[in-house]
C-alpha positions as CSV (number, residue, x, y, z in Angstrom):
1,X,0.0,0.0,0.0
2,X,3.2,2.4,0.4
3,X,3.9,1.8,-2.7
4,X,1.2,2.9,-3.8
5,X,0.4,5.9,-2.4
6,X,4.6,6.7,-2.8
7,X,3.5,6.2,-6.9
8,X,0.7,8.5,-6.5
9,X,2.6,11.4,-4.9
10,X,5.3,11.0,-7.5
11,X,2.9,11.0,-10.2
12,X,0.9,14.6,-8.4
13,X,4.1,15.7,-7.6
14,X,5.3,15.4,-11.2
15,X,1.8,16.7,-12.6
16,X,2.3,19.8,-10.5
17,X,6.1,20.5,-11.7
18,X,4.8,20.1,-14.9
19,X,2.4,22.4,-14.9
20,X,4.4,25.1,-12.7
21,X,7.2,25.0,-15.6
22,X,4.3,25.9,-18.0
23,X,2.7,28.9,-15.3
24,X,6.2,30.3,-15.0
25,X,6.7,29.9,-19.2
26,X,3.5,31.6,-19.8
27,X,3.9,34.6,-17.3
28,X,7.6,35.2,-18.7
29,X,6.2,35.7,-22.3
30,X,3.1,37.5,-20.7
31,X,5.5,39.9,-19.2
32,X,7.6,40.1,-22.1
33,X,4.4,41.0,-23.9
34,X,3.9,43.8,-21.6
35,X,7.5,45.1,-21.6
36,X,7.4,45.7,-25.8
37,X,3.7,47.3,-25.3
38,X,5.2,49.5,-22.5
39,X,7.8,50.4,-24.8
40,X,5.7,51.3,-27.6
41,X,3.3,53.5,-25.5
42,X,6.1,55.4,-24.7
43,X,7.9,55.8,-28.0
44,X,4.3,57.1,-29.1
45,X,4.1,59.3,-26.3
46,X,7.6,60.6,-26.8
47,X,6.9,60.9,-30.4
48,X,3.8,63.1,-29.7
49,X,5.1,65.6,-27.0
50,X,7.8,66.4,-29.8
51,X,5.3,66.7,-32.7
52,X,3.0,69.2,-29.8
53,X,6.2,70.9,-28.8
54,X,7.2,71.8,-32.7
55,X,3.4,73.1,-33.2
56,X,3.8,75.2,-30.0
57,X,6.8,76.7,-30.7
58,X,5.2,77.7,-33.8
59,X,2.4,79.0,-32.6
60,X,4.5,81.4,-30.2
61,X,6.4,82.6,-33.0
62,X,3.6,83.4,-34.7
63,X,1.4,85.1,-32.5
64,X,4.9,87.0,-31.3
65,X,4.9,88.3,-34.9
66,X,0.9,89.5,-34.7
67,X,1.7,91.0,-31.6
68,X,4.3,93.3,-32.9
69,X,2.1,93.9,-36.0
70,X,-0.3,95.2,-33.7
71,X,1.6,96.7,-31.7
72,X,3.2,98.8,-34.2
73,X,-0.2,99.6,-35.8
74,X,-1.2,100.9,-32.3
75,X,1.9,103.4,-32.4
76,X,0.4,104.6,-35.7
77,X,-3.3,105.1,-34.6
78,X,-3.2,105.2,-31.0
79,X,-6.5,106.6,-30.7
80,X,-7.9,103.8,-32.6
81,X,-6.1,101.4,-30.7
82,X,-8.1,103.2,-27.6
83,X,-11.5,103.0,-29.0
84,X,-10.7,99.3,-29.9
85,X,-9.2,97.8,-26.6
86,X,-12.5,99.7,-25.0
87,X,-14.9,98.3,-27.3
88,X,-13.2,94.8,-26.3
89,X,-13.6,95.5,-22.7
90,X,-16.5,96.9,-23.3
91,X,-18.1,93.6,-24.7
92,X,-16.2,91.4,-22.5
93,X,-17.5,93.3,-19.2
94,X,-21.1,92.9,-20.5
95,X,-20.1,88.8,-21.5
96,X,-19.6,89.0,-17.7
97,X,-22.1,90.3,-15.9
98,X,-24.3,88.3,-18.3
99,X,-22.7,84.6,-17.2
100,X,-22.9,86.1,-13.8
101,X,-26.7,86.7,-13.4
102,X,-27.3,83.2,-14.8
């Protein structure tokens, strides 16, 4: 009956290594899958903070450019500038009080 039950154990024992070696396979190529996706989310992330960086670096440049445009057209006609940066106020103040009193 030792026998027996000695064979048994073997044979569980030898199920279980079995099917630990496959567990430990399987999570090492699971992690492995992982590790590439982890490096391709941030090559895509990298990739698109440089493509947002390039657009906002143009952007500053150009509205730097419209601002001295404007500004020099306001040394030109400054009382046009006035009446213009009022008018914008103006509207702006009125925007407010309306969003206000809802």
């Amino acid at each position: 009956m030792a026998t027996n039950t000695s064979k048994v154990r073997d044979a569980i024992e030898d199920d279980l290594e079995t099917q630990i070696a496959s567990l430990r396979k399987e999570l090492s190529t699971i992690s492995k899958s992982l590790s590439d996706q982890g490096y391709d989310l941030y090559d895509q992330a990298s990739s698109t903070y440089d493509s947002v960086k390039q657009g906002g670096r143009k952007a500053v440049r150009f509205v730097g450019d419209e601002a001295q445009y404007v500004a020099e057209k306001a040394k030109e006609n400054p009382l046009t500038a006035v009446a213009i940066v009022s008018a914008v106020a103006a509207v702006g103040l009125l925007i407010g009080l309306s969003a206000y009193r809802r």
